[in-house]
C-alpha positions in Angstrom: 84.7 180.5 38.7 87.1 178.8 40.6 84.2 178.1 43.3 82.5 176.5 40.3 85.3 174.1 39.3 86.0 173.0 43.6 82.4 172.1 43.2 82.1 169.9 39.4 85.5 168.5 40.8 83.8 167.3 44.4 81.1 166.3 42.8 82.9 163.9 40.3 85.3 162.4 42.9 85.7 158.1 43.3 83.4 157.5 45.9 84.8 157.1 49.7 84.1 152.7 49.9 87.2 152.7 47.3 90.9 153.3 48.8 93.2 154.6 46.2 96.7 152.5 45.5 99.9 153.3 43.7 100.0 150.4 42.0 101.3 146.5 41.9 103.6 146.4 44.9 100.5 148.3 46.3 98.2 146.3 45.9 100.5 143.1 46.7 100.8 144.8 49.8 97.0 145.3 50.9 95.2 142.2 49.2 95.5 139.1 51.1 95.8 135.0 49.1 91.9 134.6 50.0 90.5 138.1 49.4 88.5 139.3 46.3 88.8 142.8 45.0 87.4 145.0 42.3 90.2 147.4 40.7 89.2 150.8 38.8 91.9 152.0 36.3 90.0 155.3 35.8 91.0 157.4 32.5 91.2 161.4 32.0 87.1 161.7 32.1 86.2 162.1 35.6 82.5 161.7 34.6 83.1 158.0 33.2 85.2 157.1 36.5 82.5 158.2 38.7 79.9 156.1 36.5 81.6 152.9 36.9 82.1 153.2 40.3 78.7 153.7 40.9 78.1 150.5 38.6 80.3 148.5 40.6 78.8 149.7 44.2 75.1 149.2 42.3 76.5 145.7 41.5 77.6 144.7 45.0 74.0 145.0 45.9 73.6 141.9 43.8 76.4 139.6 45.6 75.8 138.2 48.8 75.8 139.3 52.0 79.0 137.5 52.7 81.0 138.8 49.3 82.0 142.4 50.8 84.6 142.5 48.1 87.4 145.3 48.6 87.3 147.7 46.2 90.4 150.0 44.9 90.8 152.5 42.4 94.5 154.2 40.8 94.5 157.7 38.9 96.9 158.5 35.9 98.5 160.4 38.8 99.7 157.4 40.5 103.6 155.9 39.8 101.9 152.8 39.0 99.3 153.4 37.1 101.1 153.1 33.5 102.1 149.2 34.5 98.4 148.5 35.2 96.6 150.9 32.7 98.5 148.2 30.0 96.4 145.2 31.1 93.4 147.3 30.1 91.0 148.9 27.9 90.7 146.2 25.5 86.8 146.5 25.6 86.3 150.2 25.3 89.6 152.0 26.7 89.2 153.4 30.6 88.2 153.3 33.1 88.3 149.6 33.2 87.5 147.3 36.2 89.4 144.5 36.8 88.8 141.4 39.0 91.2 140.9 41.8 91.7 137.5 43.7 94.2 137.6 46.3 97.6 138.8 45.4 97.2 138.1 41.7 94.6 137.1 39.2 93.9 140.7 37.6 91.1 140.0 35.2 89.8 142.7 33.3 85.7 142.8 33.4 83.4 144.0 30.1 82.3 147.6 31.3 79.4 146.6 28.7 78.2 143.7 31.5 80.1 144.6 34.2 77.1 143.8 37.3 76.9 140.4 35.4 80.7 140.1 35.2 81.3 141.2 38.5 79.1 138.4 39.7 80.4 135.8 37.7 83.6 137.0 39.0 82.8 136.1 42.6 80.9 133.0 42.2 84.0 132.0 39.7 86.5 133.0 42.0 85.9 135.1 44.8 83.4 132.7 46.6 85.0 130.0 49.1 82.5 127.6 48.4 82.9 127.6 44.9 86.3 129.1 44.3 88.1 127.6 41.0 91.7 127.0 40.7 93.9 127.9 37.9 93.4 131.7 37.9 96.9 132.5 36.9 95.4 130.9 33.3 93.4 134.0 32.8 95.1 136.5 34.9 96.1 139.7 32.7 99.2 140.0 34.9 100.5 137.1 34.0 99.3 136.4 30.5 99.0 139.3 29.3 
């Protein structure tokens, strides 16, 4: 039995391209002013937290070559987490993912579109060449 559960639990981890964080001062830490992220606030179903991370690596497939966008993730384990976990889940609870651009600009993406959201994320604001000012206006940290 306990064999069993090592191996549902393995097999329903966050995938190894996302690096786990504590939370804010965390993430202020790692994320530079000109980087773009993707954030998973994963819930209590491991099944649904391994789904949208497979969503969001299936959805970098469809940036550009040049995107390579950091990706992050924070359990309910986390000191954190609770700070965070209140700028989502106003689509359909968590996981969420949220949009990160430099060391602020948390914009939560609709899981129901998220490969669409995620690109119009970068192209909005992740992309140099087209990156749009004023993203403290939408950021969920900020205006929550």
């Amino acid at each position: 039995m306990t064999i069993m559960f090592i191996i549902l639990a393995a097999a329903a981890s966050i995938p190894e391209q996302f690096t786990l964080v504590d939370g804010f001062i965390d993430l202020d830490n790692t994320a530079t002013p000109t980087r773009f992220g993707l954030l998973l606030v994963t819930g209590d179903d491991s099944t649904a937290n391994l789904q949208m991370a497979e969503i969001i690596l299936s959805a970098m497939d469809s940036l550009p070559v040049v995107a390579s966008p950091d990706l992050y993730f924070i359990t309910p384990n986390e000191s954190g987490y609770l700070e965070i976990a209140m700028l989502c889940g106003e689509f359909s609870g968590l996981p969420s993912t949220m949009a990160m651009v430099g060391h602020c600009g948390y914009i939560e993406l609709d899981p129901a579109f998220l490969t669409v959201e995620i690109i119009d994320a970068w192209y909005t604001w992740g992309s140099p060449d087209s990156r749009r000012t004023g993203i403290c206006n939408f950021c969920r940290r900020c205006n929550p």
